[in-house]
C-alpha positions as CSV (number, residue, x, y, z in Angstrom):
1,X,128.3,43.5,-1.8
2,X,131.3,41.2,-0.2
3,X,134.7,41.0,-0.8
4,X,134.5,37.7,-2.8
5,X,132.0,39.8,-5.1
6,X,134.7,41.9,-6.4
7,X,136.3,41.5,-9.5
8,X,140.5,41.3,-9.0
9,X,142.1,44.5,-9.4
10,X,141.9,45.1,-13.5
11,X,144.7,47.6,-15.1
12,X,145.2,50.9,-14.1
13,X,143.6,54.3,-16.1
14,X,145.9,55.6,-18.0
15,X,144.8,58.8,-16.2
16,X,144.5,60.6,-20.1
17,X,141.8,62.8,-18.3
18,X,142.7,66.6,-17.0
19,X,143.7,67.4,-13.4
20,X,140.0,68.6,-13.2
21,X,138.5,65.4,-13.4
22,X,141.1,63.2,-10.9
23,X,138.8,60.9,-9.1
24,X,141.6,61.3,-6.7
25,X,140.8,65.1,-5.9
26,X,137.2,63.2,-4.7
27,X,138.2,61.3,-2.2
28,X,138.3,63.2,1.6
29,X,142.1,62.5,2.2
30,X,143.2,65.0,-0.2
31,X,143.3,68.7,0.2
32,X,141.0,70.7,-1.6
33,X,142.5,73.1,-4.1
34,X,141.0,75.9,-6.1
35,X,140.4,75.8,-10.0
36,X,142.9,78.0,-10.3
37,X,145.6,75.6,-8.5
38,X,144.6,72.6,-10.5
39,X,144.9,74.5,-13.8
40,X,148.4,75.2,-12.7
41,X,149.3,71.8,-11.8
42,X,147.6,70.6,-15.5
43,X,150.5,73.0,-16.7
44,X,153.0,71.5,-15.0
45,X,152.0,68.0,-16.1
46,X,154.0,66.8,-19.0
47,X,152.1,63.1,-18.9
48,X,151.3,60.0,-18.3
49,X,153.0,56.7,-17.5
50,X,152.0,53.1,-16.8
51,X,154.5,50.4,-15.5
52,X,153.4,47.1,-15.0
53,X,154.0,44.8,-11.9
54,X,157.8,44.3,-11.3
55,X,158.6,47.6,-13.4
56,X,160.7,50.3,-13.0
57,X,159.7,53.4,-12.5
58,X,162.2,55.5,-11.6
59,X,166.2,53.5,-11.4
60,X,168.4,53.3,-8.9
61,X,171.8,53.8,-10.9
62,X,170.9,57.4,-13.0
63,X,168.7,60.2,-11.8
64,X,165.3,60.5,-13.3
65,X,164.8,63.8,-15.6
66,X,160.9,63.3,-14.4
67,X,159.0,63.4,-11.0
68,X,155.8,61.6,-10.6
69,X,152.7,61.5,-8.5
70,X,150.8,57.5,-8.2
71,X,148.0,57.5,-9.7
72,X,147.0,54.0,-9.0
73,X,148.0,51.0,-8.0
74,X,151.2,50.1,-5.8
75,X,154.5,51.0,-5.5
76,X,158.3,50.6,-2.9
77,X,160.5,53.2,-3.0
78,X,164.2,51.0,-2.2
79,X,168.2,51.4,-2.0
80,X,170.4,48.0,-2.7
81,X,173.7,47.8,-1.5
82,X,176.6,46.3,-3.8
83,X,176.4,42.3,-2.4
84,X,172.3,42.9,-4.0
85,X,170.7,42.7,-0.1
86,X,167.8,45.1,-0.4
87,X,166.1,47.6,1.9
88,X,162.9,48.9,1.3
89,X,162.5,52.0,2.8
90,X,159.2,53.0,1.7
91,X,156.0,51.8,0.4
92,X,153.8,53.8,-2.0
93,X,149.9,54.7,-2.7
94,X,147.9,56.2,-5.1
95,X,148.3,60.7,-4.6
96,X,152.1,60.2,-3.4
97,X,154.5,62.1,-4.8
98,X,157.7,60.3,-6.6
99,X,161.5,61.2,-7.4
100,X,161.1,64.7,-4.8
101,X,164.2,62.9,-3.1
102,X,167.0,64.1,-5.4
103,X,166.6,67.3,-6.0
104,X,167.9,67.8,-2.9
105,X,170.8,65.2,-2.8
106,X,174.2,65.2,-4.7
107,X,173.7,61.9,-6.4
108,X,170.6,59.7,-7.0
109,X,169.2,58.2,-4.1
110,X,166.8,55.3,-4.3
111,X,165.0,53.5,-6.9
112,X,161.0,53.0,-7.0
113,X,159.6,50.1,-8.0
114,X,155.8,48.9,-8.8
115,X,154.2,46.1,-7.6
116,X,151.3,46.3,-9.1
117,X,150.8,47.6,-12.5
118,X,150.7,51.3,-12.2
119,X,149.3,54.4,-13.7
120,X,151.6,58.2,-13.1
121,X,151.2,61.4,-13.9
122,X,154.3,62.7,-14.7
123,X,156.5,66.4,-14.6
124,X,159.1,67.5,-16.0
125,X,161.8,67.9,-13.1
126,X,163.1,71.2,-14.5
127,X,159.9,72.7,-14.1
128,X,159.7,71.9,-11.0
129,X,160.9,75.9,-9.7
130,X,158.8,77.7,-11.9
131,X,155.8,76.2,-9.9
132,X,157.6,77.2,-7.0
133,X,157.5,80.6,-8.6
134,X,153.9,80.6,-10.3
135,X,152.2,79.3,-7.0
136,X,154.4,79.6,-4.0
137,X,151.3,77.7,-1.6
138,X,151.9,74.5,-4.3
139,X,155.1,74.9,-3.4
140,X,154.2,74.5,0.0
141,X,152.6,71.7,-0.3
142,X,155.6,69.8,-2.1
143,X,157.8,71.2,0.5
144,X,155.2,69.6,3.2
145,X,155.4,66.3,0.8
146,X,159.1,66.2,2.1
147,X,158.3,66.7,5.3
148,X,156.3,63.8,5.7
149,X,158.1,61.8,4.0
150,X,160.9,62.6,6.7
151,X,158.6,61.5,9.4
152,X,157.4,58.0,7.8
153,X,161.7,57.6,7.5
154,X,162.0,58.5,11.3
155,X,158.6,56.0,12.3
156,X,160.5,53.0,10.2
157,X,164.6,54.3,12.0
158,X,162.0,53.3,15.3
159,X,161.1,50.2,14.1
160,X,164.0,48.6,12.8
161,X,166.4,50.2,15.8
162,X,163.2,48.8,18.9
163,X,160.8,47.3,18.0
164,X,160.8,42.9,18.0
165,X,159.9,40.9,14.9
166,X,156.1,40.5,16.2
167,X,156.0,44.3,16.9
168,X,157.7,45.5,13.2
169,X,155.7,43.0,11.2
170,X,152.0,44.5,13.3
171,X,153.0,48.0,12.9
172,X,153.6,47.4,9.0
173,X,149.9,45.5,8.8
174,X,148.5,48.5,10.6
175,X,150.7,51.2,8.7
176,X,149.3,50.0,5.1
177,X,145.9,48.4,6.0
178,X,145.6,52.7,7.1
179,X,147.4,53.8,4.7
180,X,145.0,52.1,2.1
181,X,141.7,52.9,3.8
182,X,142.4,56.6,4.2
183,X,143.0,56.3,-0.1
184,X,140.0,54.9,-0.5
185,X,141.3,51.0,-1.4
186,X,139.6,48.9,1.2
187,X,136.5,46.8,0.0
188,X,134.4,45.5,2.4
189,X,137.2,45.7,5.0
190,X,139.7,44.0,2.9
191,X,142.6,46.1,1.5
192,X,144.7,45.0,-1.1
193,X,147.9,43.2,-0.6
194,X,149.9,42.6,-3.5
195,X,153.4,42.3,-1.4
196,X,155.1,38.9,-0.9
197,X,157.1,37.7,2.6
198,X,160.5,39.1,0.7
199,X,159.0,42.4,0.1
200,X,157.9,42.7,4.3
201,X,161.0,41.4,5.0
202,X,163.0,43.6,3.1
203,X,160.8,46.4,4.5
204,X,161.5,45.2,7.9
205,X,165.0,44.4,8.2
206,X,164.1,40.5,9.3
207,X,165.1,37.3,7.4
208,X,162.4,35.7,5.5
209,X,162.7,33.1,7.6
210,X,161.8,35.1,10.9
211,X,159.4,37.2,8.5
212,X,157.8,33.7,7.9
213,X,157.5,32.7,11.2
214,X,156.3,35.9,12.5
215,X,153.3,36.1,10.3
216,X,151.8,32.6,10.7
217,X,152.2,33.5,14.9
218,X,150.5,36.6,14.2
219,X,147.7,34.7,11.8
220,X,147.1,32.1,14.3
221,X,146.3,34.3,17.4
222,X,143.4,35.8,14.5
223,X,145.2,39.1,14.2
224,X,144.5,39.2,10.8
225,X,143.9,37.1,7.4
226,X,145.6,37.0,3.9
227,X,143.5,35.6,1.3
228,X,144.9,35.7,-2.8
229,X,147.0,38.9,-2.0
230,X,143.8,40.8,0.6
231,X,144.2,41.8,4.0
232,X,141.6,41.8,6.6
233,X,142.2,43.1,10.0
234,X,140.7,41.3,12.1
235,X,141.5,42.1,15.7
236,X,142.7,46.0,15.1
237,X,143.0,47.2,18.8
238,X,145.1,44.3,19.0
239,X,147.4,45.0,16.2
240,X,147.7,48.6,17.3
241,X,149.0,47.5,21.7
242,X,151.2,45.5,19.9
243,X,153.1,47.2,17.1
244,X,152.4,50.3,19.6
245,X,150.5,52.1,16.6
246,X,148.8,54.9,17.7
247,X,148.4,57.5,14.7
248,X,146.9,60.9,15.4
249,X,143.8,62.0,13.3
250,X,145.4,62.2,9.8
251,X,144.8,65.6,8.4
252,X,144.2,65.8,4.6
253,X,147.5,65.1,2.1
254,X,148.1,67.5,-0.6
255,X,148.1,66.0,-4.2
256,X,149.8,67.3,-6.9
């Protein structure tokens, strides 16, 4: 089958099965848990929640009483500052966790957004120390959640503090274009790419019209190709030497 054979990305699930049936626990870049794990982690969920494109999930001016985990579908994580310039400071994919943020900070810290409609399991965030309690290795694994999200802060602090325009917008390209593959979301090579020149520019720290500029260079050397919101890599090596992207194996991501 090739890409043009696929339908366009329909609707989310609404995800209304139980934890023991998440097509996400299936694919390989999730850690495996036992039965009795998941069982706990059905306990802890309170829900389901879909957002469609340009939603909010959780806002930036009053903490959210929930935390979520994506279930589908595409998501930023963003701060805006009081003149409404934005900064992106974090895209999101289906099995990350949502809202972990601020229940370690005095006030609320960020608002997410979707970009695509969405589909979230949801938990309640006062809960959230009795499954510390009930299953201390869960707890782990949230507490290795925030870790990594801690590095992926530190890899962007590098690129808007060193790296050039050509450099920031290949490493992005090759950050998601991974990001998605390892989630299972790449068809026939092409990944989905719902994100518009504002939203890469906003991710990126460049004006939209250096982000403009940037891509077309990057397009035109047959780097890659955009095609109705679809990315293709096309010269990955490429990509890599330039936005100096050289990931180690990924190990497997804990879901919740």
């Amino acid at each position: 089958m090739k890409f043009e054979d696929y339908p366009a990305p329909s609707h989310p699930p609404r995800c209304a099965h139980p934890c023991e049936e998440c097509t996400l626990r299936a694919i390989p870049a999730f850690l495996a848990v036992g039965s009795d794990e998941v069982r706990t982690i059905q306990s802890f969920r309170s829900g389901t929640r879909v957002v469609e494109a340009g939603g909010v999930i959780v806002s930036e001016d009053r903490p959210s009483p929930q935390l979520f985990t994506l279930y589908s579908g595409w998501a930023f994580r963003y701060k805006t500052l009081s003149d409404g310039r934005r900064q992106i400071l974090g895209f999101l994919l289906p099995g990350d966790f949502i809202g972990l943020q601020d229940e370690f900070a005095d006030g609320h810290t960020h608002g997410v957004e979707a970009v695509t409609d969405t589909t979230m399991c949801s938990f309640e965030r006062d809960t959230l120390w009795n499954l510390f309690h009930a299953r201390p290795k869960l707890g782990y694994h949230i507490t290795w959640l925030a870790a990594r999200e801690e590095k992926l802060v530190d890899d962007n602090l590098v690129t808007a503090g060193r790296r050039n325009a050509s450099e920031r917008v290949a490493m992005l390209l090759m950050h998601l274009y991974r990001r998605a593959e390892r989630a299972g979301m790449v068809r026939d090579g092409w990944a989905e790419f719902p994100f518009n020149q504002q939203h890469i520019a906003d991710a990126l720290g460049l004006s939209l019209v250096h982000t403009n500029k940037t891509l077309r260079r990057l397009q035109r050397l047959g780097l890659y190709k955009l095609d109705s919101g679809w990315l293709r890599i096309l010269e990955p090596h490429a990509l890599e030497t330039l936005g100096d992207y050289f990931e180690r194996p990924m190990q497997p991501l804990p879901l919740i």
